[in-house]
Backbone as XML, in Angstrom:
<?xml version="1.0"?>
<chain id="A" units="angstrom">
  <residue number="1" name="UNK">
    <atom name="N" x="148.751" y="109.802" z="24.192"/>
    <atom name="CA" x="149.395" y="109.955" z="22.908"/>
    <atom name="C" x="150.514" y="108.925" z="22.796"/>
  </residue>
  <residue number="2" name="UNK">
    <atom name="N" x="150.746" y="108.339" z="21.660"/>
    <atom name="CA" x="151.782" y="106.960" z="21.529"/>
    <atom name="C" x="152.362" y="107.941" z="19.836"/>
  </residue>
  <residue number="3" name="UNK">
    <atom name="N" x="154.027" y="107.661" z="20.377"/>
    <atom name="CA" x="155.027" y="108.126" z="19.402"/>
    <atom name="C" x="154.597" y="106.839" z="18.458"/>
  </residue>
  <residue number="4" name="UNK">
    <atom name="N" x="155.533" y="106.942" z="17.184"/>
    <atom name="CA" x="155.419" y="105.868" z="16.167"/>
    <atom name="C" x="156.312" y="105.346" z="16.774"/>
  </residue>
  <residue number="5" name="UNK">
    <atom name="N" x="157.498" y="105.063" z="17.275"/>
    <atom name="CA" x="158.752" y="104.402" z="17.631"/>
    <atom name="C" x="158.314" y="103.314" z="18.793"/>
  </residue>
  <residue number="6" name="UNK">
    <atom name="N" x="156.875" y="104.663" z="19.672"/>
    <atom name="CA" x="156.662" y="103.450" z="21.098"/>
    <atom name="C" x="155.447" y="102.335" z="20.402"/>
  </residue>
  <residue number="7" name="UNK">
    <atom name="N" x="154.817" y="102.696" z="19.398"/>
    <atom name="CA" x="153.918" y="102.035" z="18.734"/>
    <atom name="C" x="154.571" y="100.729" z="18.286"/>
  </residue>
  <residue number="8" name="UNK">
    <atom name="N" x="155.678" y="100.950" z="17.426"/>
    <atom name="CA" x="156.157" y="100.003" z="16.941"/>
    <atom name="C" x="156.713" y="99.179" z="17.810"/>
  </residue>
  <residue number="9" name="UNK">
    <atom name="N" x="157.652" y="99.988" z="19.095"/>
    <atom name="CA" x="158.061" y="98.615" z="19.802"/>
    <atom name="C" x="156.633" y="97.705" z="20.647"/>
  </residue>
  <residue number="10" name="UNK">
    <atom name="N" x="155.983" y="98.509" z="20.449"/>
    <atom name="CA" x="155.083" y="97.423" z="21.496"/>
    <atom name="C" x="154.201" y="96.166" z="20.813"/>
  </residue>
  <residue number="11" name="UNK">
    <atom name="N" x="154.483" y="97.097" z="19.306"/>
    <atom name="CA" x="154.074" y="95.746" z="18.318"/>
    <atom name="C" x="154.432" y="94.841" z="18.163"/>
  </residue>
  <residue number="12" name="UNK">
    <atom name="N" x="155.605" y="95.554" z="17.776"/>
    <atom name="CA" x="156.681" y="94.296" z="17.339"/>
    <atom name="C" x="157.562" y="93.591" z="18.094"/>
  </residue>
  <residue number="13" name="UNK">
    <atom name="N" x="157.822" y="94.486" z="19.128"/>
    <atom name="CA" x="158.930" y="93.972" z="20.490"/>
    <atom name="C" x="160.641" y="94.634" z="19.801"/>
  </residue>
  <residue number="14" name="UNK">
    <atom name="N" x="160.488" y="95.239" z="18.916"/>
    <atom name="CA" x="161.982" y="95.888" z="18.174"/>
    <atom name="C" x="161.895" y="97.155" z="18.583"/>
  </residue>
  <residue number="15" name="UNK">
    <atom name="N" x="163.497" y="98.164" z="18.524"/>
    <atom name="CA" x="163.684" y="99.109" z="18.159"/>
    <atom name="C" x="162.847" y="99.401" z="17.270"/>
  </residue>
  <residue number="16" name="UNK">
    <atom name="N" x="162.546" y="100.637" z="17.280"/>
    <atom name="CA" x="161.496" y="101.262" z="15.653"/>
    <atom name="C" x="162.008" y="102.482" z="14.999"/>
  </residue>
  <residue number="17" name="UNK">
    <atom name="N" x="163.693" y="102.253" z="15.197"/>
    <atom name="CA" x="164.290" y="103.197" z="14.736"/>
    <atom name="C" x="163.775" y="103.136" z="13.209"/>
  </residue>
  <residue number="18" name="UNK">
    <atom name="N" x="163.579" y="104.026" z="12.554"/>
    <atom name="CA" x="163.245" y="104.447" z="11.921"/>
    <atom name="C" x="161.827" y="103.694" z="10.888"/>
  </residue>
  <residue number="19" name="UNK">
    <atom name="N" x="161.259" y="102.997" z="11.479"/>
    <atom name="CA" x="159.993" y="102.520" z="10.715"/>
    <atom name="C" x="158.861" y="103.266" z="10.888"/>
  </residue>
  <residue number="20" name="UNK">
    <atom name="N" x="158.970" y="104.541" z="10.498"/>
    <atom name="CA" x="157.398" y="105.256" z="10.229"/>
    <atom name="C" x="156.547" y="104.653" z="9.357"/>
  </residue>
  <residue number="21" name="UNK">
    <atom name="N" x="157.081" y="104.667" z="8.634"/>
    <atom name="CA" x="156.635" y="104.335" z="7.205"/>
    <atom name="C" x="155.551" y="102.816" z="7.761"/>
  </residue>
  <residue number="22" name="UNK">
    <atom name="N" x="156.403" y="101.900" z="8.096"/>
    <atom name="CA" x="155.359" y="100.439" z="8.804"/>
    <atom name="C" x="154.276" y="101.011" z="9.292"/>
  </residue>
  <residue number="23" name="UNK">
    <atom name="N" x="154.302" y="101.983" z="10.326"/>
    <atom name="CA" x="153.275" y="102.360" z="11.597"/>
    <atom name="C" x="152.272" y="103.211" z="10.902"/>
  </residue>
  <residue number="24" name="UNK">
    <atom name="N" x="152.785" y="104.270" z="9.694"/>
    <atom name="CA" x="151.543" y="104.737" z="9.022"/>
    <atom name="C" x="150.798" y="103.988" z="8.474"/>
  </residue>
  <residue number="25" name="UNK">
    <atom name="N" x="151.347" y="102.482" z="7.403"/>
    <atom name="CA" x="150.645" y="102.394" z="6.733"/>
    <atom name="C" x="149.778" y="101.470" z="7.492"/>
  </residue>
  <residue number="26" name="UNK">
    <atom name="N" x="149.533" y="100.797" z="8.522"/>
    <atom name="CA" x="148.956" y="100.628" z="9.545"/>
    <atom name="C" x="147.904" y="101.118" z="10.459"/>
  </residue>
  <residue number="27" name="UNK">
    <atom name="N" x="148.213" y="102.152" z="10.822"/>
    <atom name="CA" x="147.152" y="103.323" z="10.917"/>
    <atom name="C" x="146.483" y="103.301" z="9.668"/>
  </residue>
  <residue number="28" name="UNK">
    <atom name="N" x="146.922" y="103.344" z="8.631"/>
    <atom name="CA" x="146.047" y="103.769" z="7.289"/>
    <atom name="C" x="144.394" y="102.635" z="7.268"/>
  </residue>
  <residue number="29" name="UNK">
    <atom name="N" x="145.613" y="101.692" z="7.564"/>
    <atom name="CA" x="144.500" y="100.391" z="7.027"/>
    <atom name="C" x="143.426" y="100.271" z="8.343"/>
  </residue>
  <residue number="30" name="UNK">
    <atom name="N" x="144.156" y="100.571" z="9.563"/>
    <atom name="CA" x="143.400" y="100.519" z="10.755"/>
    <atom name="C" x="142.074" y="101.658" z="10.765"/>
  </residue>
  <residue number="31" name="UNK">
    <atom name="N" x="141.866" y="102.573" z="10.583"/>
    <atom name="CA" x="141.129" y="103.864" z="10.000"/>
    <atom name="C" x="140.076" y="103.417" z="8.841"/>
  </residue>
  <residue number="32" name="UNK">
    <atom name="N" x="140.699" y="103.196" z="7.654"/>
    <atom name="CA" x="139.867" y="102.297" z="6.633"/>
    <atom name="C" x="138.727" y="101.675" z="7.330"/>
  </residue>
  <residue number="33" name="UNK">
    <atom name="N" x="139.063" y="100.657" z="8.392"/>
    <atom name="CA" x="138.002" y="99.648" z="9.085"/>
    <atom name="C" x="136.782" y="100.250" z="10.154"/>
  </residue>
  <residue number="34" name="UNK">
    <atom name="N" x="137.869" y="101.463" z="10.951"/>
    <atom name="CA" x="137.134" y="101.963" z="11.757"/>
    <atom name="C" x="136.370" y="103.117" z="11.724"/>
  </residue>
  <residue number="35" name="UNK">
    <atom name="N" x="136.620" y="103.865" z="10.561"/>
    <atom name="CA" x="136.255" y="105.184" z="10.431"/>
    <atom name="C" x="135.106" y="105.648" z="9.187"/>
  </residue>
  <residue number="36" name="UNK">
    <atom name="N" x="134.326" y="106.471" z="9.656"/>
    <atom name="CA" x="133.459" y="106.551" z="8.524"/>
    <atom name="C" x="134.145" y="107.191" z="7.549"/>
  </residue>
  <residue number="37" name="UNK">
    <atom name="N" x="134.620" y="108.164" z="7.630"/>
    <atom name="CA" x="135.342" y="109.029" z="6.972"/>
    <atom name="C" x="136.767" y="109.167" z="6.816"/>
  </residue>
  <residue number="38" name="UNK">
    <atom name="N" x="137.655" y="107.601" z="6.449"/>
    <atom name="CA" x="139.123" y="107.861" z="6.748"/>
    <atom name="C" x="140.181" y="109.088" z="6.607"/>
  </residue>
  <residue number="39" name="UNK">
    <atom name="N" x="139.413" y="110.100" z="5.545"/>
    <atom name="CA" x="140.555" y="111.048" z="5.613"/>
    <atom name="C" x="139.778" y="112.127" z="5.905"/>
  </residue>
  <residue number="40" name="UNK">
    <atom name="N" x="138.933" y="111.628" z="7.144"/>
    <atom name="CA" x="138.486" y="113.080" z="8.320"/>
    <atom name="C" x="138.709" y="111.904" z="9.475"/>
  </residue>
  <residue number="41" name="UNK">
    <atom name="N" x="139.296" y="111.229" z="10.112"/>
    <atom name="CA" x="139.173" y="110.942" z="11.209"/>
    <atom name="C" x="138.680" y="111.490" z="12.487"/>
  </residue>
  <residue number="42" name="UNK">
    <atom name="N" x="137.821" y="110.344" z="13.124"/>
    <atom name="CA" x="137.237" y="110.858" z="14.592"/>
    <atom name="C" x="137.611" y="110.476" z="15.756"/>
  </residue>
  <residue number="43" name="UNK">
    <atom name="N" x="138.496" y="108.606" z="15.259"/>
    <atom name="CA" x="138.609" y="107.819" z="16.810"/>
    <atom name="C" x="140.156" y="108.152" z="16.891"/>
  </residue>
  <residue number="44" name="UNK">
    <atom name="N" x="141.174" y="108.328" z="15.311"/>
    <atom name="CA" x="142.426" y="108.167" z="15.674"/>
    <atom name="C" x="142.986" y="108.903" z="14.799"/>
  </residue>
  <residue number="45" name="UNK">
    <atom name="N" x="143.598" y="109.872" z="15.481"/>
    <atom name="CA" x="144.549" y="111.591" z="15.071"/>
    <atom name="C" x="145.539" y="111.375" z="15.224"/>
  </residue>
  <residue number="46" name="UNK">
    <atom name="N" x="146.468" y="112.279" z="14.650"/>
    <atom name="CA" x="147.364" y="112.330" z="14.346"/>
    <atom name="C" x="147.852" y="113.953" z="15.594"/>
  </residue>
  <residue number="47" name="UNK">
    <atom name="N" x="149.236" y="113.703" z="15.872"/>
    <atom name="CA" x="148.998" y="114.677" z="17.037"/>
    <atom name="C" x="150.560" y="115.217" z="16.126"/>
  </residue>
  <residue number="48" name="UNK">
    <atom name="N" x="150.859" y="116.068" z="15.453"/>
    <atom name="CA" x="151.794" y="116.442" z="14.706"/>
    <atom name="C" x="152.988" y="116.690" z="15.892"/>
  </residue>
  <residue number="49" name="UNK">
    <atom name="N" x="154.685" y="115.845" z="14.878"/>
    <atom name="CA" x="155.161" y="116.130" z="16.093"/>
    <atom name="C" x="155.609" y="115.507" z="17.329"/>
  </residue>
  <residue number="50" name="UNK">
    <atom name="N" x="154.392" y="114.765" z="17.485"/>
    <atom name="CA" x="154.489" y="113.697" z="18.613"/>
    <atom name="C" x="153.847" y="112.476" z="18.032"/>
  </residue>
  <residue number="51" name="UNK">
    <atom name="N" x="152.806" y="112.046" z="17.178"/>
    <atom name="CA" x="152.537" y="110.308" z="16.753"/>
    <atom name="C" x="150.883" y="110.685" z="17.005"/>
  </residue>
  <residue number="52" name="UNK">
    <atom name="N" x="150.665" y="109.779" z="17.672"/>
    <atom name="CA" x="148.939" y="109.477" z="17.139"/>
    <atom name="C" x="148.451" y="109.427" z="18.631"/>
  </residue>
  <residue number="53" name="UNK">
    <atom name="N" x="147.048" y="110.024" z="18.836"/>
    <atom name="CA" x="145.697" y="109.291" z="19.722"/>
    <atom name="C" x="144.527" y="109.285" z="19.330"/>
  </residue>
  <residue number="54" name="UNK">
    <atom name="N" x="144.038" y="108.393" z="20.610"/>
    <atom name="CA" x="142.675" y="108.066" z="20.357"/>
    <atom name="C" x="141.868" y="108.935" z="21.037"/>
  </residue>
  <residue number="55" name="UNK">
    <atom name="N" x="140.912" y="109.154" z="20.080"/>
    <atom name="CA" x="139.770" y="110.144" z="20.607"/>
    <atom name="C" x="138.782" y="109.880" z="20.986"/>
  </residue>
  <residue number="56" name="UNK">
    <atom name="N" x="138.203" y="109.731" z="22.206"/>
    <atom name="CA" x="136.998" y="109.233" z="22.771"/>
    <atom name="C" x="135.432" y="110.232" z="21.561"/>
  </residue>
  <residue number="57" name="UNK">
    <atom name="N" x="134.746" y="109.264" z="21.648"/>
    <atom name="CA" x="133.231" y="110.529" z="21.327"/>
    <atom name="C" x="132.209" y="110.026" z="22.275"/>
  </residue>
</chain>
């Protein structure tokens, strides 16, 4: 599981104090490409709370 904050620094190499907002809409577009169903996701969840993983199938 990867927080949005550790997401962002490893992106960007910054603090990610407070850039959710960057890291969702990112995920958004990332999902779009990979997913059949973007707003049922299968490869990448949302783990409420704690940020996002990837889900093997």
């Amino acid at each position: 599981m990867f927080s949005i904050d550790r997401i962002y620094e490893a992106v960007w190499k910054e603090p990610g104090l407070g850039m959710t907002n960057t890291v969702t809409v990112h995920i958004r577009r990332i999902r779009e490409k990979i997913e059949a169903d973007p707003k049922e996701p299968k490869y990448l969840k949302v783990v409420w709370g704690v940020g996002y993983k990837i889900e093997k199938i």
